[in-house]
C-alpha positions in Angstrom: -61.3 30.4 18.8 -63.7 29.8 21.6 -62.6 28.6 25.6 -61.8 24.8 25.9 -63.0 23.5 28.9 -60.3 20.5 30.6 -63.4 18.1 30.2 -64.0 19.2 26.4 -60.7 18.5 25.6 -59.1 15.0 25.0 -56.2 16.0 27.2 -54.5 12.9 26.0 -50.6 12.2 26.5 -50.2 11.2 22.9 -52.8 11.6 19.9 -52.0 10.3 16.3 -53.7 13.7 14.3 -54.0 11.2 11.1 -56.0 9.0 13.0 -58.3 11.6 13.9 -58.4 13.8 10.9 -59.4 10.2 9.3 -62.1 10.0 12.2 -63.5 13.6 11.6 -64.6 13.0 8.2 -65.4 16.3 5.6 -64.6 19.6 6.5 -65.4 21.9 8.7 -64.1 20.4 12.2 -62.3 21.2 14.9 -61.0 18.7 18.0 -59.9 20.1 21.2 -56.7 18.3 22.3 -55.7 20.1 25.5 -57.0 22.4 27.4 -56.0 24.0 30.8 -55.9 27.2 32.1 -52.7 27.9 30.9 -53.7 27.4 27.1 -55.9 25.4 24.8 -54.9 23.4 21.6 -57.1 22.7 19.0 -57.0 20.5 15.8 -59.0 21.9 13.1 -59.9 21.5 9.6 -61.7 23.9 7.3 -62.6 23.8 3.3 -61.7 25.5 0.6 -62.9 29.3 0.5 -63.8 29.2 4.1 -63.5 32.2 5.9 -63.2 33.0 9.8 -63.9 36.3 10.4 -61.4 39.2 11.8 -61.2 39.2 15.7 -58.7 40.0 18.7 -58.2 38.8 22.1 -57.7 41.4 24.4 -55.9 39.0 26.9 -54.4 36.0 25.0 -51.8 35.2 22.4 -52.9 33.0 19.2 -50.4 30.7 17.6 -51.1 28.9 14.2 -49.2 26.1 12.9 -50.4 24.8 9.1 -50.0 21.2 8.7 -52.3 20.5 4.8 -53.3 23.1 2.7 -53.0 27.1 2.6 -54.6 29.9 4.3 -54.2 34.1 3.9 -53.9 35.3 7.2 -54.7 39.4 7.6 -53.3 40.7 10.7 -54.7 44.6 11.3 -53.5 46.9 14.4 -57.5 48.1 15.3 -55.6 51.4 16.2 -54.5 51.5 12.9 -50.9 52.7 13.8 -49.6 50.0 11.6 -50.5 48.5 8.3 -52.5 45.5 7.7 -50.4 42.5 6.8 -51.3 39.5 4.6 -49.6 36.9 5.0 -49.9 33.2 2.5 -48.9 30.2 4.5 -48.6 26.6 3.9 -47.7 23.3 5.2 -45.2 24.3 7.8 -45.7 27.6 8.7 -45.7 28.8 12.3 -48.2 32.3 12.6 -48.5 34.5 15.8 -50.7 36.7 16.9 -50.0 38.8 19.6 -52.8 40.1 21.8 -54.8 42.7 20.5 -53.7 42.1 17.0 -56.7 42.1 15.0 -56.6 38.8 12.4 -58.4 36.9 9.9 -58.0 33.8 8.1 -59.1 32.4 4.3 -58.4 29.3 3.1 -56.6 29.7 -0.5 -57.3 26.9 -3.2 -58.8 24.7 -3.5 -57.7 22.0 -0.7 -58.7 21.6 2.7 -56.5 23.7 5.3 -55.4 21.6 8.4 -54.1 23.9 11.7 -53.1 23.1 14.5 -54.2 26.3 17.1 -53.3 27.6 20.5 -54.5 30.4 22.3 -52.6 31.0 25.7 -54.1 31.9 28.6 -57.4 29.4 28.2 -59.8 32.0 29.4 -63.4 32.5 29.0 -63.6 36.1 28.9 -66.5 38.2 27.0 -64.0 40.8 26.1 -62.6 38.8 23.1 -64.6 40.4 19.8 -65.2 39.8 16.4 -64.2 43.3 14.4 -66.9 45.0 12.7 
């Protein structure tokens, strides 16, 4: 997920995220809703059999939390010390991924998938890569 700057962010003390997914109309969005350098937060929505591709961020930790839909996660070691892992989640389901943890997500069937996503430290760095 890319940087957030402060000013591309509603950094609002309260947001109603019906209210907004209702204001975002069809999938594929995504709303910042804070940013700062300690992390960003971001509101997104993507349909079904979308597809982000596998990356890593050498410096920051990615947190997922699905509120509608599912979504197969596929977290990968790029060393390839450990074994990929798949993972289905739905509504409820809290996802890390530690730095340097290679991951992917799919949205499974065939409803939207809403997430809520952080990535902690908010930095714009060119060292965070899409895997080949």
């Amino acid at each position: 997920m890319p940087f957030v700057s402060a000013t591309d962010a509603l950094n609002l003390r309260a947001v109603d995220l019906a209210a907004l997914k209702r204001e975002a109309g069809p999938a594929p969005w995504r709303r910042p809703l804070a940013a700062g350098p300690a992390g960003r937060w971001v509101l997104l929505e993507w349909p079904p059999g979308f597809a982000a591709p596998a990356h890593q961020h050498p410096n920051a930790q990615e947190v997922f939390h699905v509120l509608e839909g599912r979504a197969v996660f596929r977290f990968r070691d790029p060393t390839g010390e450990a074994p990929a892992e798949d993972v289905e989640a739905g509504p409820g389901t809290f996802l890390i991924g530690p730095r340097n943890l290679s991951h992917a997500i799919a949205v499974a069937g065939d409803a939207p998938l809403l997430m809520l996503v952080c990535v902690a430290p908010n930095e714009d760095r060119p060292d965070e890569t899409v895997d080949a």
